[in-house]
N, C-alpha and C positions, 0 to 999 in steps of 0.2 A: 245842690239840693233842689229838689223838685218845687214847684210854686202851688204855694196852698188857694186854693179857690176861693173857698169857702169856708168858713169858722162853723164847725158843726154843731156850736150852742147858738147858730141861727134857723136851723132846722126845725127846731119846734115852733120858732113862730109863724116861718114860712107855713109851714102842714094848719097849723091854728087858723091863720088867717084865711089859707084855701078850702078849711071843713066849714067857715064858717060863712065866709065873702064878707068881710064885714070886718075891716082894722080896728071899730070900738069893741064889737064884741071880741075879739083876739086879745083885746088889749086884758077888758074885762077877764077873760080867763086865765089870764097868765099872772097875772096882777099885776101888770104895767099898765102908763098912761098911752093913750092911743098915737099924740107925736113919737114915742117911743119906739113902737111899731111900726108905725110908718116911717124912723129913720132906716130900722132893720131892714126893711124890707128893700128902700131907693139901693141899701149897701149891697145887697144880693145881687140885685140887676145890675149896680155898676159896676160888680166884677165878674159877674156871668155875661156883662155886654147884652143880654135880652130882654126885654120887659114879659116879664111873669104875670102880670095883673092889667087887666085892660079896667082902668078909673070908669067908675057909673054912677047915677047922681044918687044912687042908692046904695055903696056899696063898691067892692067891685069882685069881677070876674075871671077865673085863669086864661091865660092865654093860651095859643096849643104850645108852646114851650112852656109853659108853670105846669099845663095837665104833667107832661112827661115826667117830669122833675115832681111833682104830686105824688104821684103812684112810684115811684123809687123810693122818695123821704116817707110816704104813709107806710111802707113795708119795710123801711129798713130800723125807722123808730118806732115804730111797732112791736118789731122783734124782738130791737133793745129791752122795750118796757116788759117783755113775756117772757125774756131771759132775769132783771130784776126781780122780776115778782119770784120768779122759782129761789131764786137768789135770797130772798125775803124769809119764804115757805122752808125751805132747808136748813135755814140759820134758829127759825124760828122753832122747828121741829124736836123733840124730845132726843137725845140719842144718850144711850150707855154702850161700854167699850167692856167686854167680859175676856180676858185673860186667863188663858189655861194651854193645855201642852197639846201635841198631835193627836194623840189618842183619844184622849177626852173629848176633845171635839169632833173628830171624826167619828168615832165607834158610838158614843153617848148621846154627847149634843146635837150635831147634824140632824140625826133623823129623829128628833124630839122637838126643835122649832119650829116647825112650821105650827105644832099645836099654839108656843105663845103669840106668835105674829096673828093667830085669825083674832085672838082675844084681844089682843094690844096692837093694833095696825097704826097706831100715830106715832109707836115709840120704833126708833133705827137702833139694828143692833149691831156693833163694830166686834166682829170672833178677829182677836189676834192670838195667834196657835204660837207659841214657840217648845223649841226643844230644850234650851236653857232651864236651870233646873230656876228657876227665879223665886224667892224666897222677899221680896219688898212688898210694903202695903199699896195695897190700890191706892189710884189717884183721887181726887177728889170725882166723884160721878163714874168709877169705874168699879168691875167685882172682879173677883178671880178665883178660879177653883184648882189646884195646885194639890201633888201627891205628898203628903208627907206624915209628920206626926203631930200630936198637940204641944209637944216643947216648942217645935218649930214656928208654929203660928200664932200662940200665943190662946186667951181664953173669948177675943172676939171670934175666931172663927168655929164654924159649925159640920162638923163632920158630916160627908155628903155620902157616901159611898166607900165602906169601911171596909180594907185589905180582906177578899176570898178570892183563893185558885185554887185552878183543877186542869188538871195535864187535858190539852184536847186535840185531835185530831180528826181526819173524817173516817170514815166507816169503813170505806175501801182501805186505805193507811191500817187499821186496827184489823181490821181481816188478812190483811198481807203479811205483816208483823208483829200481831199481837199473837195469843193476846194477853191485855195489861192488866190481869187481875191482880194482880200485888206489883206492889210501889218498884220492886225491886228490879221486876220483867223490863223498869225503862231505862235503865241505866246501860241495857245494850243494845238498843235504837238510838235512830237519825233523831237528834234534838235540837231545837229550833231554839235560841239564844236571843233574850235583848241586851246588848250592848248596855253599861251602863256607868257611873263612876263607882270607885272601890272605897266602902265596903257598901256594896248594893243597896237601895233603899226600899227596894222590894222584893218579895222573892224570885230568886234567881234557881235554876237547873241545882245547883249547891245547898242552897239553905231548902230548898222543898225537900231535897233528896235526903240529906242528913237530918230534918226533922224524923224521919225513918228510918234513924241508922244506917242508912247506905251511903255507902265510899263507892268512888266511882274513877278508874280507869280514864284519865282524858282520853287515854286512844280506844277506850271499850266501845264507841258507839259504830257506827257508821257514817261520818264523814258530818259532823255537826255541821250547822248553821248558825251566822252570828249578824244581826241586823242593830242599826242604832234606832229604827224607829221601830214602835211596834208596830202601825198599821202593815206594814211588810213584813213581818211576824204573823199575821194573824193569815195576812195573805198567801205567805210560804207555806200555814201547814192549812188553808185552804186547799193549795194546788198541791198537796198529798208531799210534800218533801219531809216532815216530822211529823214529831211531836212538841208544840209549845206550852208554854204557861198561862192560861187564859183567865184574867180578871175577870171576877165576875160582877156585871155592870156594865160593859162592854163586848163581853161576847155573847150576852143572853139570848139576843134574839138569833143568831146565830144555831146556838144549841137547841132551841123552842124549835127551831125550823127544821131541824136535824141535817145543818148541812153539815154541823160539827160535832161529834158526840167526845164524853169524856172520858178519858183513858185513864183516869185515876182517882184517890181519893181526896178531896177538900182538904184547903189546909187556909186557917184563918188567923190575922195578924188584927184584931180589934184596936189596938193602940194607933194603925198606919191605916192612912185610904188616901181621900181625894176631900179638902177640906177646902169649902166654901168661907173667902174671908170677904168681908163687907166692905162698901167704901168708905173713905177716910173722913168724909163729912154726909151730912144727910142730904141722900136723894133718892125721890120717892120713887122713880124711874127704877132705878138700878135696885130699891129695897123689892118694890113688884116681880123684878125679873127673879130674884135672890128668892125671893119665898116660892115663886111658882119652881128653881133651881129643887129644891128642898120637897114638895109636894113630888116631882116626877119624881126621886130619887126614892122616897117614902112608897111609890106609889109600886115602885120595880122590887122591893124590897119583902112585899106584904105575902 
């Protein structure tokens, strides 16, 4: 085993006594007695073998081995104390943990926060995205906005963004294969699937289609697509390969912008969305983010 030098809770007296030249006042700052001091300090030099301090009837003064040794311990305990205080500041720091699925944060949230953070810049916000359909109440200090219905979540939570789709694609897609003035024209194109558990919790290619009366041929299309996430749904019939199912909420600005237009007609499920539930105990942090959650939501809506 290597041989330890120095015991490194003598470093702060050493740097003490060398800011100051002076073992009473060192003493005084640290809140030891000055023999105290001055035993630390003889323990230093007789395992360093150097004298650090050259005695003066005033005082005393570093030697050029304590300077060297000075300016290492002044920037190395330094650092420490600059890495504590951050240490301090991020413990001390407000933070909520909002929970919700890929899509919702990607498509909605993402480009909606930077509006909270200019407002709320003291509060850290932790986005945990999963694919799991997760159904448990937030943790204490935590919110979560989860796709489902009001049986599901119970009468805390607050419908955020209530089930609308509309078939959409881009313009070139709709010119080349369309076009889709009636519901019926899409059940013999390329359709763009999101993967889901059975019996689907939102509409799927099936339930949009037979709200229409239309049966559909699995082999009628042209060589479907099937993704488990949406954001590579929305991406596939971006890059012109279908036609998908576009929540609306998530593809709006998309369609605003016309990189995506809609190839069909609305279809609306008021009972199912995207349902804001609260955390489990009160916290003001998490209620701020939760209401301003509601306002955007309100605001996209109007």
């Amino acid at each position: 085993m290597a041989e330890r030098l120095v015991d490194l809770g003598w470093l702060r007296i050493f740097l003490e006594v060398g800011r100051s030249g002076s073992l009473s006042a060192a003493a005084t700052a640290l809140g030891l007695t000055q023999p105290a001091v001055s035993y630390q300090i003889r323990r230093i030099e007789e395992q360093m073998g150097v004298a650090l301090f050259h005695r003066q009837h005033r005082g005393v003064e570093l030697s050029p081995e304590g300077q060297r040794l000075f300016e290492i311990v002044e920037k190395a305990v330094g650092g420490v104390d600059n890495l504590v205080r951050s240490f301090r500041v991020e413990a001390e720091r407000p933070s909520v943990r909002l929970r919700t699925d890929y899509a919702f944060s990607a498509l909605w949230l993402i480009p909606r926060m930077h509006a909270f953070r200019l407002v709320h810049r003291e509060v850290d916000i932790q986005i945990v995205a999963t694919q799991r359909l997760d159904r448990g109440a937030p943790e204490s200090g935590d919110i979560a906005v989860f796709f489902g219905t009001r049986i599901e979540f119970g009468q805390s939570a607050t419908l955020l963004l209530p089930e609308k789709v509309v078939p959409i694609c881009t313009r070139g897609f709709a010119e080349r294969h369309g076009p889709f003035a009636d519901p019926s024209q899409l059940a013999g194109t390329t359709l763009i699937h999101l993967d889901s558990e059975m019996p689907s919790p939102w509409f799927d290619w099936e339930s949009y289609l037979s709200a229409y009366g239309i049966g559909r041929d699995a082999y009628a299309g042209r060589g479907d697509l099937r993704f488990n996430t949406y954001s590579l749904v929305v991406q596939a019939a971006l890059s012109e390969q279908g036609v998908a199912i576009g929540w609306m909420g998530l593809v709006d600005s998309l369609l605003a912008a016309r990189t995506l237009v809609t190839a069909g007609p609305m279809l609306e499920a008021p009972e199912r969305g995207y349902w804001l539930l609260p955390p489990s105990a009160p916290n003001p942090h998490a209620e701020r983010l939760a209401q301003w959650l509601l306002s955007e939501a309100a605001a996209g809506q109007r």
